[in-house]
C-alpha positions, 0 to 999 in steps of 0.5 A: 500500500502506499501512502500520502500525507494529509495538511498535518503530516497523516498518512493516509492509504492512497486507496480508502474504502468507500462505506456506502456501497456495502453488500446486501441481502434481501435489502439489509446490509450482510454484515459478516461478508462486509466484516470480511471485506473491511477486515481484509482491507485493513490488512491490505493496508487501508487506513481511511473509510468513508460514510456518511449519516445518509447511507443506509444502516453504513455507520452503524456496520462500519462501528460495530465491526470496528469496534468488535475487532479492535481496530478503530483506534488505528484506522480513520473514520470520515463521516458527513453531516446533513446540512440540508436537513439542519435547522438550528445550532441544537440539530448541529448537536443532534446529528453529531451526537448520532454520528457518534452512538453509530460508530460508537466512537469518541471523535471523528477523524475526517468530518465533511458539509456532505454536499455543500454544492453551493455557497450560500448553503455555507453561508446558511450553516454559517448564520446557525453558528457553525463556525464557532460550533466547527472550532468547538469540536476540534477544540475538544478533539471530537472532529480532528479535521474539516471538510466538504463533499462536493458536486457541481462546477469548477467555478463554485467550488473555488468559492466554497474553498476560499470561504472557510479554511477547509483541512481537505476536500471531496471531489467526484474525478476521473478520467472522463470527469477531467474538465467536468464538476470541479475537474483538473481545474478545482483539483490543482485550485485545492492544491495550490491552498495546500487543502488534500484531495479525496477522489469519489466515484473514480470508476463513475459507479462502475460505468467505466468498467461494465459500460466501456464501449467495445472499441474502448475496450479493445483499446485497453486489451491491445495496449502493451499493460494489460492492467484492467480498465478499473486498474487504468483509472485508479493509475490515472488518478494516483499518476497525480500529486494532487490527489491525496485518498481514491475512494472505492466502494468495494463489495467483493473480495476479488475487487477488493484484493485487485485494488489492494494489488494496484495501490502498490503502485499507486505513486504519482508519476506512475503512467508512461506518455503511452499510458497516458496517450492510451487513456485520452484514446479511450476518453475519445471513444467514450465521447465519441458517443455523446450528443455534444461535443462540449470538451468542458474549456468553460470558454461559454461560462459564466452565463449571465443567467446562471446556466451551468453550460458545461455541466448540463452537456456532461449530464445530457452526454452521460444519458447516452452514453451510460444511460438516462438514469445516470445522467438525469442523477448526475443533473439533478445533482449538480444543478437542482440541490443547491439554492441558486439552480443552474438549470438548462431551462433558465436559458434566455437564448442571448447568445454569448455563449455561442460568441466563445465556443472554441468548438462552435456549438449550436449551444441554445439549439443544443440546451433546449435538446438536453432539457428535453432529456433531463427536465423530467417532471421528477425533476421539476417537483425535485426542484420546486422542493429544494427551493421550498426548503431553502425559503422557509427551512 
């Protein structure tokens, strides 16, 4: 396994389990199979793992078998507050409280704002007295580090870094989400203030495994490595400094012990120029089946109305490319769960846009295209229910 050093000099497994996808049967979590697969990851070498308050009966697996085995002193627990569901400073207390009968432990290592894709529901959080509350709390030892999870733009999540002095970060990154959601471009901002990367959904939830085109995969088979196609992502990923922790959501022994090996080799500059010529070749075939040829430069952006051109493309590409179910989620996320939405539909057709596509985009034909797709009326109602929540919560 190797390692990598977090702000205050931690090292952390350059491999982390992710907790939310833990194996179930008849819908309940298979406690001994994932007690057998946490065990074996800390064997393997893996020191950080990811839930949240969210996943369903994940914490409290996650403490029982810590706890059971002895081990939760000598592994890191990262764990996500639900801020959209916080009212007052006393839920503050409520939530954390919680947090920590589940995992029944005395602190938590790594604490992240789960979600905060947008500033001003940091600057809610922050008029419930969060701040003080966040100061307290590592004060006592009880939270050791500060973060936040995020899904939406390059742009705003630059806005969320600067806002508070965060200890890490958590981004959605891979090599098809490069210049998508906070990309190279927040990734390297994060890195230039010294605040850690943890990666999320560096395989798209398995897209860039069970979903690859037959050329892209015949295009990792002929290349001279024969690694996997989830061995070349996690390599691209750990080919670069600034990314600190890759998170997977392991639920089986032989993706488990297949990530376990290629950690070994998980150190920055790990990739040859071929390697990585080979990577752009299958991220070309990959969007070689998408609708628009947006290659996210964000020359389009901002949009005077808000619009997060870019993002809505990604997420109208993802629905033909690894189906409309992934793509309507990765929309609803990046521009419905916020105060400020940044929906395809607030389009007022002026045209700037179009002034500065390097790839001359029909965009205003291509945004009416795209919420067509992904405007569902579950997406609507979805909408009107966060806005709801953001005027009266």
């Amino acid at each position: 396994m190797q390692y990598r050093e977090d702000r205050y000099g931690n090292k952390l497994s350059v491999l982390g389990f992710g907790c939310m996808r833990f194996p179930r049967v008849n819908g309940k979590i298979d406690k001994e199979k994932t007690e057998k697969l946490l065990l074996r990851a800390y064997e393997g070498g893996i020191n950080y793992y990811d839930t949240a308050y969210i996943y369903p009966g994940s914490e409290e697996t996650l403490g029982e078998i810590l706890e059971k085995n002895q081990i939760r002193e000598r592994v890191n627990i990262a764990t996500k507050l639900p801020h959209y569901l916080i009212r007052s400073r006393a839920g503050l207390d409520k939530y954390f409280a919680e947090h920590l009968r589940r995992l029944r432990t005395g602190y938590i290592d790594y604490y992240l704002m789960h979600m905060l894709n947008d500033i001003a529901a940091w600057e809610k959080l922050k008029n419930l007295g969060i701040e003080d509350w966040l100061a307290e709390k590592k004060a006592s030892g009880q939270i050791r580090q500060i973060g936040f999870s995020y899904h939406g733009n390059s742009d705003m999540f630059c806005k969320i870094i600067d806002a508070y002095d965060w200890d890490f970060c958590q981004i959605q990154y891979n090599y098809m989400d490069e210049h998508t959601q906070a990309g190279r471009t927040g990734l390297d901002y994060a890195h230039s203030k010294g605040i850690p990367v943890v990666i999320m959904e560096p395989l798209r939830g398995g897209k860039l495994v069970s979903k690859l085109p037959k050329d892209a995969v015949q295009t990792f088979r002929s290349h001279t490595a024969h690694h996997s196609p989830a061995q070349w992502a996690f390599l691209w990923l750990w080919d670069q400094e600034e990314v600190t922790v890759v998170l997977s959501g392991m639920n089986s022994m032989d993706m488990l012990n297949e990530n376990i090996r290629t950690a070994r080799h998980g150190e920055a500059g790990v990739l040859a120029p071929e390697d990585k010529k080979m990577l752009e070749e299958v991220a070309s075939i990959i969007n070689s089946k998408m609708k628009v040829g947006c290659t996210g430069c964000r020359y389009c952006m901002p949009c005077p109305q808000g619009v997060d051109i870019p993002g809505t493309f990604s997420a109208y590409n993802r629905c033909y490319s690894e189906g409309k179910g992934a793509g309507r989620h990765e929309y609803m996320m990046t521009t419905a769960l916020r105060k400020d939405s940044t929906a395809a539909s607030q389009c007022i057709e002026c045209g700037k846009c179009e002034q500065h596509c390097p790839q001359h985009i029909q965009i205003r034909q291509e945004l009416k295209n795209a919420r067509k797709v992904l405007e569902t009326p579950i997406y609507q109602a979805a909408k009107t229910g966060i806005r709801m929540l953001h005027i009266y919560g």
